[in-house]
C-alpha positions, -999 to 999 in steps of 0.1 A, spaced: -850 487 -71 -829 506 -95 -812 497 -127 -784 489 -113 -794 468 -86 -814 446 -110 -781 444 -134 -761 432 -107 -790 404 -93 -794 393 -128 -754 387 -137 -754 366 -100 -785 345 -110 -773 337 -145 -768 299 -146 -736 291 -155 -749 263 -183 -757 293 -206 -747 284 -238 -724 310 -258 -721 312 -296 -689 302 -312 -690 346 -323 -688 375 -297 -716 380 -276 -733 415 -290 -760 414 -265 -774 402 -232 -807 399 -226 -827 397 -193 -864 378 -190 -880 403 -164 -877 428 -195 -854 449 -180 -827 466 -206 -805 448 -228 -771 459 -222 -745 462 -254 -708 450 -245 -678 460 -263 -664 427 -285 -630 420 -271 -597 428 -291 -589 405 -321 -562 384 -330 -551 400 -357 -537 434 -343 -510 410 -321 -476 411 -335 -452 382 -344 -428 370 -320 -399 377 -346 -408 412 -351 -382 430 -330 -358 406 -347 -358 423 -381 -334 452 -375 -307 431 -363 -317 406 -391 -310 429 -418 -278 438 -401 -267 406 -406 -281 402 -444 -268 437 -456 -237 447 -435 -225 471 -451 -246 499 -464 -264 506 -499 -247 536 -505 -216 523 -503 -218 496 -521 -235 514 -552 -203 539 -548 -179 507 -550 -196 496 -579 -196 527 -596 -159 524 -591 -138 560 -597 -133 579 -627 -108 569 -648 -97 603 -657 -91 614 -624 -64 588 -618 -44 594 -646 -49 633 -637 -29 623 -608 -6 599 -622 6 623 -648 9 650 -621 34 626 -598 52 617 -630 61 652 -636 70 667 -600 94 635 -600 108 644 -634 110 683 -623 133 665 -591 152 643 -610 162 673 -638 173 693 -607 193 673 -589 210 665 -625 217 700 -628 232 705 -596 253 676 -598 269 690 -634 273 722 -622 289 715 -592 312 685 -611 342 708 -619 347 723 -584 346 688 -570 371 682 -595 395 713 -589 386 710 -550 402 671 -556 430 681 -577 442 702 -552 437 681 -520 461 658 -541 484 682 -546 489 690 -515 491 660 -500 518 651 -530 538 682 -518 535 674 -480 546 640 -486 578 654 -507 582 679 -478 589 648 -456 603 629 -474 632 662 -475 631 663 -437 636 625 -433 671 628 -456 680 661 -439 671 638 -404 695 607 -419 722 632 -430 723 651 -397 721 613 -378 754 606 -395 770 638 -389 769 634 -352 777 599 -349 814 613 -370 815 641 -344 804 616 -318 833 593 -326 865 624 -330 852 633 -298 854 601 -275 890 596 -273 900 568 -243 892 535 -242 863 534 -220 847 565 -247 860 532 -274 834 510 -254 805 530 -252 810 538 -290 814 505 -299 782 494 -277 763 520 -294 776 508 -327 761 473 -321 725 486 -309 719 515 -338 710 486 -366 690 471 -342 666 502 -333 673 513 -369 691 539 -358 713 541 -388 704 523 -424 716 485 -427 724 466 -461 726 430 -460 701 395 -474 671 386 -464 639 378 -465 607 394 -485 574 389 -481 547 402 -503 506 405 -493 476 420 -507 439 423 -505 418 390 -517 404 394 -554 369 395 -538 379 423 -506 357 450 -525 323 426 -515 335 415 -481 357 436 -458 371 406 -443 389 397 -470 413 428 -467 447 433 -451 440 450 -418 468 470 -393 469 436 -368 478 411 -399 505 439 -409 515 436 -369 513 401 -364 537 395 -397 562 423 -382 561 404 -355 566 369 -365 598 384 -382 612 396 -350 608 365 -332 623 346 -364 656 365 -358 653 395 -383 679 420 -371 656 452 -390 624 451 -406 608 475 -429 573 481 -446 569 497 -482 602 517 -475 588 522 -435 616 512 -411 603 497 -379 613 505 -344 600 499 -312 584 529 -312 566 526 -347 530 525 -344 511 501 -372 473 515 -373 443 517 -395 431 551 -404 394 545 -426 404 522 -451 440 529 -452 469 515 -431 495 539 -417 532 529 -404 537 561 -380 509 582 -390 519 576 -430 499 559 -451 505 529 -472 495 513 -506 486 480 -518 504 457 -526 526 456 -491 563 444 -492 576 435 -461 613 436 -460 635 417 -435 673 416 -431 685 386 -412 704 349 -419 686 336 -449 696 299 -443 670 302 -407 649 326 -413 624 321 -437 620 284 -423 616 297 -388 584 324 -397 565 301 -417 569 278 -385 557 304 -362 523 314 -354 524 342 -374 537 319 -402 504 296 -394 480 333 -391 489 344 -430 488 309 -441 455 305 -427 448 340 -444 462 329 -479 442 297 -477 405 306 -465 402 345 -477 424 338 -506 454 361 -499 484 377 -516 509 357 -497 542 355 -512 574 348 -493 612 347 -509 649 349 -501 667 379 -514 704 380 -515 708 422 -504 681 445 -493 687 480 -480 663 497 -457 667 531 -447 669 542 -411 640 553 -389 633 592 -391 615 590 -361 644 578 -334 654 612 -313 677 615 -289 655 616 -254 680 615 -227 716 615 -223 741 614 -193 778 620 -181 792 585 -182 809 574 -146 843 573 -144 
């Protein structure tokens, strides 16, 4: 029998009521004095790790999340020096910015000056220039309404003249003398923080207007005759009566029968629109009778057809 055999036979006939010592068993030992065998002792406990080990990176994650380094850097905090390096660099590029835009601005003060001198003079000369053509207009207006009347020479010329007569004060035509009415308005005190406070070209044409349906025979602003054909607008911050501009304050001039007509605006809705103005935007609104006005006649009523009369 060999060795092996007999190692086999004796592990199978081993009662199983052996006793074994509380330590490892080093060595097993057979009574037919056979070999004793040597066995390996069986891992220990202590090379088994904890259950929390693979918990520890994510635990110091949690305990330190942000990194050494950095915070020693934060706590070191920068250098002192460095930031007023910088601040005194920013300090003088502004300065350098501010010194040149200063320069530029003085130097290029007297030509804005001369360049606004001259617009002004200019526009002073232009407004001279028309103010020439409008007499020259007024003169010529009156020479052919004397040549007008030599010529017509029957009764039914008589008619026509007369007719004509009768409707030139009323398209202001021709200037007209006579009482009236005169109405003064102006921006509030307080227009230069809200716009809405100022006179605008639709309170200028609702107080035009408002005369008109009062029963003013001819109506003129600042010097402006109206017509039909006058065109009351806003141009920036400027109002114009045909294209020419107009200053503060504005005098509205109206020729009709003072004992009606002053009563009869302020009863009209335009009467109630500048009283409304004068009231909650605080308003120049000043109204008066005046025995005689005279209001010059509209430069810009032409001639734009004519006909042979029937007869």
């Amino acid at each position: 029998m060999t060795v092996t055999s007999m190692r086999r036979r004796t592990r199978r006939s081993q009662p199983t009521s052996s006793t074994i010592s509380n330590g490892p068993v080093d060595k097993l030992e057979e009574s037919d004095g056979i070999e004793k065998l040597e066995e390996s002792p069986p891992p220990t406990p202590s090379t088994a790790h904890a259950p929390d080990a693979s918990m520890d990176l994510l635990n110091q994650i949690i305990r330190e999340p942000v990194d050494p380094d950095y915070a020693l850097a934060a706590a070191r905090g920068r250098d002192p020096s460095q930031g007023r390096w910088m601040l005194g660099v920013l300090a003088l590029i502004i300065g350098a910015l501010f010194a040149v835009a200063a320069l530029q601005t003085t130097r290029a003060a007297p030509a804005l000056k001369s360049e606004r001198a001259e617009l002004i003079t200019r526009v002073q000369a232009a407004e001279r220039e028309q103010d020439e053509l409008r007499s020259r207009v007024t003169s010529l207006t009156e020479e052919i309404a004397t040549l007008r009347a030599a010529a017509l020479g029957d009764d039914a010329a008589r008619a026509v003249e007369s007719q004509i007569n009768t409707l030139d004060p009323v398209v202001g035509n021709v200037a007209v003398t006579g009482p009236g009415v005169l109405i003064v308005v102006d921006d509030s005190p307080s227009a230069t923080a809200d716009a809405r406070d100022r006179v605008l070209d639709i309170d200028l044409q609702v107080l035009a207007n408002g005369l008109w349906e009062a029963g003013a025979e001819a109506v003129a602003i600042n010097g402006h005759r109206l017509s039909s054909l006058t065109a009351i607008r806003s141009a920036g911050d400027a109002i114009t009566v045909d294209y020419r501009s107009l200053t503060r304050p504005y005098r509205v001039e109206a020729i009709g029968d003072v004992r009606t007509l002053q009563a009869r605006f302020v009863e009209s809705s335009a009467g109630a629109w500048w009283n409304d103005l004068a009231q909650n935007r605080q308003m120049r609104y000043e109204i008066s009778n005046v025995k005689q006005l005279d209001l010059a006649a509209d430069p810009g009523i032409v001639l734009r057809h004519a006909g042979r009369a029937a007869s």
